[in-house]
Structures are given as C-alpha cells and as structure tokens.
DRENMAR-314415 format. One line per field, with one value per residue (C-alpha): residue in one letter; x, y, z. Coordinates in steps of 0.05 Angstrom, whole numbers, padded with zeros to 5 digits, always signed. Layout:
BEGIN
r = c(a:...)
X = c(X:...)
Y = c(Y:...)
Z = c(Z:...)
This chain:
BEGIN
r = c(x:x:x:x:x:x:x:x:x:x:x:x:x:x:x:x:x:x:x:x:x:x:x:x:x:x:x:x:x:x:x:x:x:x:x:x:x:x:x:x:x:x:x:x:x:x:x:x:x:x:x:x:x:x:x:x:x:x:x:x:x:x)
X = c(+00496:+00562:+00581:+00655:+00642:+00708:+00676:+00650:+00694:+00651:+00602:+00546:+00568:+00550:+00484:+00454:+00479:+00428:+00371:+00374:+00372:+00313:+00268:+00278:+00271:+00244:+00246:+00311:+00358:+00431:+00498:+00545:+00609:+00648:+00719:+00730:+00679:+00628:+00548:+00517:+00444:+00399:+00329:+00289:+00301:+00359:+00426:+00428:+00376:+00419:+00485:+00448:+00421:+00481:+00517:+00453:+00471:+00541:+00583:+00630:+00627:+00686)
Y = c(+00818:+00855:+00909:+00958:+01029:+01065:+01133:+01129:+01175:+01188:+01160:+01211:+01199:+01125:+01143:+01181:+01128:+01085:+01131:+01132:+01060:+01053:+01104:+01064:+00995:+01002:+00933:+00919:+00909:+00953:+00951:+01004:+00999:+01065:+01039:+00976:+01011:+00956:+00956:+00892:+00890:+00833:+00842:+00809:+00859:+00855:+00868:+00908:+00952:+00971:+00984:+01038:+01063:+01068:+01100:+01156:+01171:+01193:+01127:+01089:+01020:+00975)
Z = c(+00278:+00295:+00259:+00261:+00252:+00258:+00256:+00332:+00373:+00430:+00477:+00457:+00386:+00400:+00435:+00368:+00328:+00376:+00377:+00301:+00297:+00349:+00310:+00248:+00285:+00352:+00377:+00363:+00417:+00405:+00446:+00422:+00442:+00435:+00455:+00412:+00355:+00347:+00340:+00361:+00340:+00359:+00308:+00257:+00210:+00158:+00162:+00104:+00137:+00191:+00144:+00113:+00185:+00206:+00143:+00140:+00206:+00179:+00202:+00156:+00163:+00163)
C-alpha cells in the first residue's frame, strides 16, 4: 500500500514517521520517500491501521 503524506519535509522527519510505524507494526516492511512524499508499506495489517499511524504521528495524508 502507497500512501502521500505531504507533511514530510525532511529525511529525519521521514525516519520518525518509520520508527513510529515499526513500534506499532514491527514486521512490516516501510520505504519512505522524503522527496516525492510517499510511504510504501508492505504488511498484513490494514491499511486503515497505518492512516491513523501515520496521522498520530502528526502527518496529513493526501
């Protein structure tokens, strides 16, 4: 699942964003792209799961 999240504006912005996600859902396998502004998740778990990880974190998605 791909996912736009406009509100990444730096590389160590993108790296908490993936630390949250891998406390919540530790066998998931995330690819944050800080220059086009995509999160591409590969994991069993939903994707509304990881819309709400990634809003708590304090990301809009798009």
């Amino acid at each position: 699942m791909q996912f736009n999240v406009p509100t990444i504006d730096s590389s160590e912005s993108a790296e908490k964003l993936k630390e949250t996600i891998l406390t919540s859902e530790p066998s998931a396998k995330v690819e944050i792209d800080s220059d086009s502004k995509t999160v591409t998740i590969n994991s069993k778990a939903s994707t509304e799961t990881f819309k709400q990880l990634i809003v708590a974190a304090g990301h809009k998605l798009k």
